[in-house]
C-alpha positions as CSV (number, residue, x, y, z in Angstrom):
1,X,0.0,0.0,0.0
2,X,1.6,3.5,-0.9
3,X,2.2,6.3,1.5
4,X,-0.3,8.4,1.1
5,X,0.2,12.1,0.1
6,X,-1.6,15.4,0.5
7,X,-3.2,15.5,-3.2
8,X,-2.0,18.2,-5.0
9,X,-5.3,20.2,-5.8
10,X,-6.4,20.7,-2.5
11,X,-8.2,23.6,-3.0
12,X,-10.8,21.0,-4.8
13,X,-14.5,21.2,-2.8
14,X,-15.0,17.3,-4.3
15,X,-11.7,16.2,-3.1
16,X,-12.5,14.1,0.7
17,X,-9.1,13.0,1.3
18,X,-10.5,9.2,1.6
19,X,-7.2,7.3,1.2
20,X,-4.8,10.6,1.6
21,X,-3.3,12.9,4.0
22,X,-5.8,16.0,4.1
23,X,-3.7,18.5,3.0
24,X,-2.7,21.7,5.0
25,X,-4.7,24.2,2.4
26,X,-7.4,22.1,3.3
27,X,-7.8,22.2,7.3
28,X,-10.5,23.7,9.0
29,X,-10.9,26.6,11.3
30,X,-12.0,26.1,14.9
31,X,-15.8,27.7,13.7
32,X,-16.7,25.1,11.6
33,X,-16.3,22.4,13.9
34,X,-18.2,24.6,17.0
35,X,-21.0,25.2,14.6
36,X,-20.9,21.4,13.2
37,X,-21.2,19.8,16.5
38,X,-23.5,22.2,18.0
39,X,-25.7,21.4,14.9
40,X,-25.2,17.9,15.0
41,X,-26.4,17.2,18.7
42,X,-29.0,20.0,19.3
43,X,-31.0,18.1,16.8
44,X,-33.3,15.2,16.1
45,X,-32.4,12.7,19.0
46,X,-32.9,15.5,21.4
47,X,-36.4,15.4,20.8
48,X,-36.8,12.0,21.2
49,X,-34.4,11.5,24.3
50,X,-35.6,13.9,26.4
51,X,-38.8,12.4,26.9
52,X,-37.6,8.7,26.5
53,X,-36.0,9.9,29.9
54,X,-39.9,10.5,31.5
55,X,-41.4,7.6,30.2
56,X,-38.2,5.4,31.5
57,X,-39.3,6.9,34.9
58,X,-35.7,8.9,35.6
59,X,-35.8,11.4,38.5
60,X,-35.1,15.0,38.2
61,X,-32.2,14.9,40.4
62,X,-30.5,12.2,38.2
63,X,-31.1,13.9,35.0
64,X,-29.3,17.2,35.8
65,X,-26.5,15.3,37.3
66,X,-26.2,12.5,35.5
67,X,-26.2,14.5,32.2
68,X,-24.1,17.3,33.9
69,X,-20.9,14.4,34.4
70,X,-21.7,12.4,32.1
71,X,-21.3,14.8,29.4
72,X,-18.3,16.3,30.6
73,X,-16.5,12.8,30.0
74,X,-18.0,12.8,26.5
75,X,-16.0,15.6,25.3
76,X,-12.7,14.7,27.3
77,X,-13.2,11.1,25.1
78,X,-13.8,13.4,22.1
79,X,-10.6,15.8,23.1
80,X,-7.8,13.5,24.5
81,X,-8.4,10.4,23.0
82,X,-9.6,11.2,19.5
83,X,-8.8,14.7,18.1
84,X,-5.1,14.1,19.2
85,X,-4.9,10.8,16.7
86,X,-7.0,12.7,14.3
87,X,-4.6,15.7,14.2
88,X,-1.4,14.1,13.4
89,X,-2.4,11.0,11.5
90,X,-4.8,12.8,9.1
91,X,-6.8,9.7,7.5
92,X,-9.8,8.5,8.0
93,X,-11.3,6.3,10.1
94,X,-11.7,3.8,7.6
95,X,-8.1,4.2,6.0
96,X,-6.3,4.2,9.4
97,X,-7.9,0.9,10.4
98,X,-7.0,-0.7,7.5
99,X,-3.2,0.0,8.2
100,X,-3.5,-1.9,11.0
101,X,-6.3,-4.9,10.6
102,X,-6.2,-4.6,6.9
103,X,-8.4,-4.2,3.9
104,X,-10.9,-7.4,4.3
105,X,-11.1,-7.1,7.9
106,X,-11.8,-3.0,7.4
107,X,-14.3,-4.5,5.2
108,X,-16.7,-6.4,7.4
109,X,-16.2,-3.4,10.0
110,X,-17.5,-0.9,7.5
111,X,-20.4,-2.8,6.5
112,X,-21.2,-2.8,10.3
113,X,-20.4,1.0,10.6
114,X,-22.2,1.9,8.0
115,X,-25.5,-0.1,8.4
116,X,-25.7,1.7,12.1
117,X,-25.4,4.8,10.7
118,X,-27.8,4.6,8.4
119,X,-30.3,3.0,11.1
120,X,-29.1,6.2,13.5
121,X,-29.8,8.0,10.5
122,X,-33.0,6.7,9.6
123,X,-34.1,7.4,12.9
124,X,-33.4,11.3,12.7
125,X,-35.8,10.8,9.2
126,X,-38.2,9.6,11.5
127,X,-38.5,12.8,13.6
128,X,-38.2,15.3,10.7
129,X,-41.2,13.8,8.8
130,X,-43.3,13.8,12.0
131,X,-42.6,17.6,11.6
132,X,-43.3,18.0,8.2
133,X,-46.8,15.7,8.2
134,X,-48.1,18.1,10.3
135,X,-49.7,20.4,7.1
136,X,-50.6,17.8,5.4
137,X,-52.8,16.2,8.4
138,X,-51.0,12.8,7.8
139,X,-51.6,10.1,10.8
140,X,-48.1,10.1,12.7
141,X,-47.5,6.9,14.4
142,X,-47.4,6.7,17.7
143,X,-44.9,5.3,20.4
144,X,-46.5,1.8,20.3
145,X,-46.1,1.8,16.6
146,X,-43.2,-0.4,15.4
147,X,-44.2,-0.3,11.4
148,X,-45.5,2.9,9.6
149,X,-49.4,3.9,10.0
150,X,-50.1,5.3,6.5
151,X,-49.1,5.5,2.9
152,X,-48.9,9.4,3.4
153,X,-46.5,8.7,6.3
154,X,-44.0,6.6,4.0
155,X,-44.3,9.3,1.0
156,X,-43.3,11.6,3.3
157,X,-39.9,10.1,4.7
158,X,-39.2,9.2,0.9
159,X,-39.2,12.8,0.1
160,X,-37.4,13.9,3.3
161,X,-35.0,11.3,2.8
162,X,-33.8,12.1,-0.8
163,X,-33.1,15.8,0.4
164,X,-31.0,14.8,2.8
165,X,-29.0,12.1,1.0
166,X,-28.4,14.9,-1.5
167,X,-27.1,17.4,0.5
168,X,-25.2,14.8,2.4
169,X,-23.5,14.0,-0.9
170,X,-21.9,16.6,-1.5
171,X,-19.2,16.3,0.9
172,X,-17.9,17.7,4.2
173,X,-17.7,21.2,3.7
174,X,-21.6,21.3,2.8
175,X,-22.4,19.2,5.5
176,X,-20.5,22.2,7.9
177,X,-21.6,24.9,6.1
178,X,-25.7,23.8,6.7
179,X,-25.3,23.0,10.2
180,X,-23.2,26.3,11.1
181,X,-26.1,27.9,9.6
182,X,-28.9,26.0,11.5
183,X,-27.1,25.8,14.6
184,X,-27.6,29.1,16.1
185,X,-31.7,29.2,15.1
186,X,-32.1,26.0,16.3
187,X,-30.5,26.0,19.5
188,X,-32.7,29.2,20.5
189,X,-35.9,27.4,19.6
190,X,-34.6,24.5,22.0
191,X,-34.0,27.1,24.5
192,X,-37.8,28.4,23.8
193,X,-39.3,25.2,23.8
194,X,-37.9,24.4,27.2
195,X,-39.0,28.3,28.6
196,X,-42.7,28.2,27.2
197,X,-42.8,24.5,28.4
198,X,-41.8,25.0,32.2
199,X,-44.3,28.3,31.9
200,X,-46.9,25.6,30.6
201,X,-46.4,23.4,33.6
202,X,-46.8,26.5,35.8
203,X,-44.4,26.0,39.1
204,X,-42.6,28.2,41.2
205,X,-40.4,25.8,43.5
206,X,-38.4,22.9,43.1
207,X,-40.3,20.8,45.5
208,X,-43.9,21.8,43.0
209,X,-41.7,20.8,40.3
210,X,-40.3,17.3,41.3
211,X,-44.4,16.3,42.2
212,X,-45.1,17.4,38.9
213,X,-42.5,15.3,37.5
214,X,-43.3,12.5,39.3
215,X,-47.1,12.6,38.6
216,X,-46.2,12.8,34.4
217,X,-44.1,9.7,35.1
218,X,-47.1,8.1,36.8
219,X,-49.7,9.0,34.3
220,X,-47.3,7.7,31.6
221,X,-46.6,4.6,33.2
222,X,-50.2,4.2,34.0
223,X,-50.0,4.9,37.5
224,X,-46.5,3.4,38.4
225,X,-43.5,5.6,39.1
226,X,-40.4,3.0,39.3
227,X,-37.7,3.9,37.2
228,X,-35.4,1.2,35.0
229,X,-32.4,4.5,34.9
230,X,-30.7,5.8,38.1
231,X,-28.0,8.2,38.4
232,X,-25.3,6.1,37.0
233,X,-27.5,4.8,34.1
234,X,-28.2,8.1,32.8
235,X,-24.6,9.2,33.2
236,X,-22.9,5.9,31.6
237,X,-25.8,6.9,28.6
238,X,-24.6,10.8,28.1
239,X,-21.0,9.2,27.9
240,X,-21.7,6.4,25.8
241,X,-24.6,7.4,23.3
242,X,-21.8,8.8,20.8
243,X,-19.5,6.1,21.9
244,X,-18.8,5.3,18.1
245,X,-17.6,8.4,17.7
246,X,-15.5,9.5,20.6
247,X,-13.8,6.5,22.0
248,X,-14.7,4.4,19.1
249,X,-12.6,7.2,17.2
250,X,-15.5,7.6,13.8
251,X,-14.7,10.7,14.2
252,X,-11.1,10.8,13.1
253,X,-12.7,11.4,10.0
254,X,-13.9,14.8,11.4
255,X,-11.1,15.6,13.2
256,X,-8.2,15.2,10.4
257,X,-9.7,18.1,8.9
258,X,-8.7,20.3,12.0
259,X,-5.9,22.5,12.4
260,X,-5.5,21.7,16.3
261,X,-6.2,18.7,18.7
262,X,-8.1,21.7,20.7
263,X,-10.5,21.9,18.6
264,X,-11.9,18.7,20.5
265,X,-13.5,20.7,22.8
266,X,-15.7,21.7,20.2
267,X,-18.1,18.8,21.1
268,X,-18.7,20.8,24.3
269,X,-21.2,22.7,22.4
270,X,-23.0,19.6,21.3
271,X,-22.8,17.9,24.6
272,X,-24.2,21.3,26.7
273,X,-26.3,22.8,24.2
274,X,-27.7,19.8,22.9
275,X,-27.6,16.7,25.1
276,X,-27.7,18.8,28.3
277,X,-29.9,22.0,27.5
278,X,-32.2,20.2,24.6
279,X,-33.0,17.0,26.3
280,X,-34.1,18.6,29.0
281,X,-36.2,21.2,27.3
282,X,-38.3,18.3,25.2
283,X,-38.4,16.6,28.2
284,X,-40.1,19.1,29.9
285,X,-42.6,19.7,26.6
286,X,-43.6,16.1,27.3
287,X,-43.8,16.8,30.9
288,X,-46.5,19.8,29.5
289,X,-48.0,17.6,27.2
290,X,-49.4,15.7,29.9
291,X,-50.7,18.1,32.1
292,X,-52.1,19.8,29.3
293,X,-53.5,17.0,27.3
294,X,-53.1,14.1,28.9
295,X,-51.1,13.0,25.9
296,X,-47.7,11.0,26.8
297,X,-47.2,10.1,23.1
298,X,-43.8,11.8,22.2
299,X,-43.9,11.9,18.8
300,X,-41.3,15.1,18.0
301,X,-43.7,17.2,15.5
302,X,-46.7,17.8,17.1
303,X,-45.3,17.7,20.7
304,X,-43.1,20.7,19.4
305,X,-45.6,22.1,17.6
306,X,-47.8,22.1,21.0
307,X,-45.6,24.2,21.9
308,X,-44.1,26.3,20.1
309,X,-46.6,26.3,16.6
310,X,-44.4,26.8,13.2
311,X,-41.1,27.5,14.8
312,X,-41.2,24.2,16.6
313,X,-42.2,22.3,13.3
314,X,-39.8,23.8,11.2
315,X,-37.1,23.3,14.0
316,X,-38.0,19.9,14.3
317,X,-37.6,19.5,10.4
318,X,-34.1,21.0,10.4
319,X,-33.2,19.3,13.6
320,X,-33.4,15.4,12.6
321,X,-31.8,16.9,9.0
322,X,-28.7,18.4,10.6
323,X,-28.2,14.9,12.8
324,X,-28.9,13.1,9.6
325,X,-26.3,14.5,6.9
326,X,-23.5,14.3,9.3
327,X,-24.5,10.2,10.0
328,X,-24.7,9.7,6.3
329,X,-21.7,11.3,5.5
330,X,-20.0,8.9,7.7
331,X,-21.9,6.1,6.5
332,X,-21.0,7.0,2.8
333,X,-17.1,7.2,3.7
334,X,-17.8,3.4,5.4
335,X,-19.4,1.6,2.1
336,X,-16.7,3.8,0.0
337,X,-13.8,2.0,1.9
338,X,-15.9,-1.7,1.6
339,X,-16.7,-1.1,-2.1
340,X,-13.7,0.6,-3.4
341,X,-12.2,-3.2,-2.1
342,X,-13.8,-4.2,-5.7
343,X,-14.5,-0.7,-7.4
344,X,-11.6,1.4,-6.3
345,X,-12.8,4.4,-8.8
346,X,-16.3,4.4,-6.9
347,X,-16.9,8.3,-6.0
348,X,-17.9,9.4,-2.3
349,X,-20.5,10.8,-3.6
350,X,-22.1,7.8,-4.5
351,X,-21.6,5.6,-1.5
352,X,-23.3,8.4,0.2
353,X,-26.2,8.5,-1.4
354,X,-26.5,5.1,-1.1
355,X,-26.3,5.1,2.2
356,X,-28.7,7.9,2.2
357,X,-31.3,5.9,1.0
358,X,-30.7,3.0,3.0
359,X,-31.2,5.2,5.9
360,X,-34.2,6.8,4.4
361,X,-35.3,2.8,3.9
362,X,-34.5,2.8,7.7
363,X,-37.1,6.0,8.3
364,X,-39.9,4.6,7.2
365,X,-40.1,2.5,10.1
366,X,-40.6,4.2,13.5
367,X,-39.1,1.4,15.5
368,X,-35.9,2.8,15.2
369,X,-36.6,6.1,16.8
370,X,-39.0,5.0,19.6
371,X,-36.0,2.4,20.9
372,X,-33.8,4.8,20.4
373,X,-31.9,4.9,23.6
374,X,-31.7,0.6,23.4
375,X,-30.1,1.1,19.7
376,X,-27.1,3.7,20.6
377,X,-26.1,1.3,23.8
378,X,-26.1,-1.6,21.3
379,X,-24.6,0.0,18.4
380,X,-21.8,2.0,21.0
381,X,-21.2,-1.5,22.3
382,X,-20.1,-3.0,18.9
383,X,-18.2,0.2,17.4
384,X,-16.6,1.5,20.3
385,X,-14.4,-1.5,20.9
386,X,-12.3,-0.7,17.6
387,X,-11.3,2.4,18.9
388,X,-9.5,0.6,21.3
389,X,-7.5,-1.3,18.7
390,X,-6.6,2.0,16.8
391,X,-5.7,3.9,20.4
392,X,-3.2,1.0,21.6
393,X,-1.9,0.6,18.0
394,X,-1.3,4.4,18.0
395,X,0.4,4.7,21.4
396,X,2.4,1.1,21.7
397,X,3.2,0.4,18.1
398,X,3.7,3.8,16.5
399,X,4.9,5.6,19.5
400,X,2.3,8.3,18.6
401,X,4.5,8.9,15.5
402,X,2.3,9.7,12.2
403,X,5.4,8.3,9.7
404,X,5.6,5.1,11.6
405,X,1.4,4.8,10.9
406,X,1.6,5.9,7.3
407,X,4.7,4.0,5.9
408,X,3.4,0.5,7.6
409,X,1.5,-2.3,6.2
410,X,-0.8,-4.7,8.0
411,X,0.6,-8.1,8.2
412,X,-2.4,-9.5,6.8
413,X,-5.2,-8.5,4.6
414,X,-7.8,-10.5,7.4
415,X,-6.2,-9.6,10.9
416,X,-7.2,-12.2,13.2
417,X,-5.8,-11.2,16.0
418,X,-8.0,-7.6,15.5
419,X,-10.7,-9.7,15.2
420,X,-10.9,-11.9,18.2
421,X,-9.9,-8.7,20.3
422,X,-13.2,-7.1,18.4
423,X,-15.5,-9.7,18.8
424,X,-14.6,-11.7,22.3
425,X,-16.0,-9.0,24.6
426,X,-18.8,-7.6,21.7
427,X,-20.2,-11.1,22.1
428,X,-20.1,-11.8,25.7
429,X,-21.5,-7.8,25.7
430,X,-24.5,-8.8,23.2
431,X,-25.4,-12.6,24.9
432,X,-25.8,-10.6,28.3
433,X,-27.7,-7.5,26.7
434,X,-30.0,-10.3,25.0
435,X,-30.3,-13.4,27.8
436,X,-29.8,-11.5,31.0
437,X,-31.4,-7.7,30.2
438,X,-28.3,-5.6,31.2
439,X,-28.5,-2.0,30.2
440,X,-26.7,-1.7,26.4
441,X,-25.2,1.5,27.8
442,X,-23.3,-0.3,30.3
443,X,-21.2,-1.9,27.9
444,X,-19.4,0.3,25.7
445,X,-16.9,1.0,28.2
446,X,-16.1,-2.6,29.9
447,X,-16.1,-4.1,25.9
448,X,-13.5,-1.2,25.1
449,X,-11.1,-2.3,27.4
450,X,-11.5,-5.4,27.3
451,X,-10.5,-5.1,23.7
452,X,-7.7,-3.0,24.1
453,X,-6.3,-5.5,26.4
454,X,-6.7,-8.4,24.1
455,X,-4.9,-6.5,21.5
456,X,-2.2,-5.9,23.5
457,X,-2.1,-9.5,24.5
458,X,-2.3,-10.9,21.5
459,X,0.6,-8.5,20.1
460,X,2.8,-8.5,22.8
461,X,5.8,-9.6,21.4
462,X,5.7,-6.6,19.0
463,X,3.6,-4.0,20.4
464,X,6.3,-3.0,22.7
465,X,9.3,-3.1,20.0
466,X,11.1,0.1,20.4
């Protein structure tokens, strides 16, 4: 495999660096990655986590606190453990992990990658065509509803999800450029959803507040109050919901395109804005959903649109798009490294669409979004792990030297010794999350060093070569 070089015409919008150092001309100022992550995670999922938190029966106490530390550890994941790899190495996710399991292995891990993206994705479809039905009078499915309701439904999530394959096409700096647009509009209507909403509930203390909360819970658990999260649940979850990305090191992909490992802390404005500020602000419009209809569905569009009429609709629209073309872009660079294994002229462009309609395939079907906070344990739990590989590869083998990592080749094309370290503690994660009902969320980080370990293990005569 040659050493890759920055490509010459790096001034090229087209040009994704997909098996090449990003070139210097090409690197990204701090803005684009604030307004991309800020975009990214005061979006879609917000509106659906929020109130999975309510209906899961979590106390007030444990989401401010919970979400408070467990974020923090997000971006420190995102900031010392990724961006710093990203930063000096420069490739992709994809092209990195080859170097070191190599191309057929990379293979079966991109399929993986990219069909959980694209079900993420899907997902984020989900909420922006609850939105969007709302005009049009078309029956939204419910959170008991596993399959889509109507034909209108499905038309809809067609049409949303060929706009945002398109735009996801077309490449990073498009992907950037929409969010850092949205990103400021929407993360004031989260902000107003959340004030109109505690205004709708209509208390003045924290003690009127906390019965409140507790009497939502019990009408939407049909008069029970026991909750399946505690404190440590919902903090493992804020850590671990972007496990993929952070730890699991996806988001090398982002990262190679900064100028400074720094810019990590970036994802601060995701993990506060969105995943701290936004999930509890839909939260609470579900919370004021049932004391003002006695209506604990929490299907995004209308509950937002309770609120907050067009601007909630239209930010409900734009929120599941800017989570969406960020997860497709992803998915598209995962099925451009499988495929270019047989079609190495295949464009980026292409892949991504694909995988744009494959999540969009993904959309029509509800399930995805209503077991949403079941899918990002499970699909943490079987991404993260690789991470591990590429962070022990990076700091025993290379020495955290980027020529050592570019000039080498993987012993074999089908790593075995990447695999078992992969797949031992994903399978004994999965059996337990299946047979015994442990929490997904409470795997990502026990299967990630597990992994790490057996990499080491199984390398140990020359992973500490000097």
């Amino acid at each position: 495999m040659p050493l890759p070089k920055p490509a010459r015409d790096s001034s090229s919008s087209s040009n994704e660096y997909e098996r090449e150092l990003v070139s210097k001309n090409s690197l990204k100022g701090a803005n684009k990655f604030w307004g991309m992550y800020a975009g990214e995670h005061a979006a879609g999922t917000e509106f659906m986590i929020g109130p999975l938190f309510l209906l899961s029966g979590v106390s007030l106490q444990n989401i401010f606190l919970g979400l408070l530390f467990g974020n923090l550890m997000a971006v420190l994941s995102w900031r010392y453990l990724c961006a710093p790899i990203a930063t000096q190495a420069r490739l992709t996710l994809y092209y990195h992990l080859e170097k070191i399991a190599g191309k057929w292995l990379v293979l079966l891990y991109n399929l993986a990658n990219g069909v959980l993206f694209c079900f993420l994705a899907g997902a984020m479809i989900t909420v922006s065509a609850t939105a969007v039905g709302i005009p049009f009078n078309a029956p939204m499915p419910s959170i008991e509803d596993l399959y889509p309701n109507s034909i209108s439904f499905v038309v809809i999530v067609l049409a949303v999800g060929v706009v945002i394959s398109i735009v996801a096409s077309l490449g990073y700096e498009t992907v950037a450029k929409f969010a850092n647009i949205a990103a400021p509009w929407m993360v004031l209507v989260f902000l107003a959803c959340g004030i109109v909403s505690f205004k709708q509930l209509d208390v003045s203390s924290w003690s009127t507040l906390n019965a409140l909360w507790t009497e939502s819970i019990a009408f939407a658990q049909e008069g029970q109050t026991e909750s399946t999260m505690g404190f440590w649940s919902v903090f493992l979850f804020a850590w671990f919901c972007n496990a993929a990305m952070h730890v699991g090191m996806s988001d090398l992909s982002v990262f190679r395109f900064a100028k400074r490992a720094s810019y990590g802390w970036a994802t601060s404005a995701g993990m506060y804005v969105g995943h701290y500020m936004a999930w509890i602000a839909a939260a609470f419009m579900l919370a004021a959903q049932i004391k003002l209809l006695q209506d604990a569905n929490p299907v995004p569009g209308p509950m937002a649109n309770n609120v907050t009429g067009l601007a909630g609709i239209i930010c409900v629209i734009v929120a599941g798009w800017t989570t969406a073309n960020p997860t497709i872009y992803r998915a598209g660079l995962a099925f451009q490294g499988m495929i270019q294994t047989f079609y190495p002229r295949v464009s980026r462009s292409k892949t991504t669409f694909v995988a744009g309609l494959v999540a969009t395939f993904a959309g029509v079907f509800p399930a995805f979004a209503w077991k949403l906070l079941g899918f990002v344990g499970i699909y943490g739990t079987i991404l993260a792990p690789i991470g591990a590989i590429i962070f022990c590869d990076w700091h025993f083998r290379c020495k955290g030297n980027a020529d050592t990592l570019h000039r080498s080749q993987p012993a074999t094309p089908f790593n075995l010794t990447v695999l078992f370290a992969w797949l031992i503690p994903v399978g004994v994660a999965l059996y337990f999350i299946q047979y015994a009902g442990v929490t997904p969320w409470a795997f990502p980080l026990p299967c990630w060093i597990a992994c790490g370990a057996l990499y080491l293990l199984f390398n140990r005569k020359t992973t500490f070569a000097s």
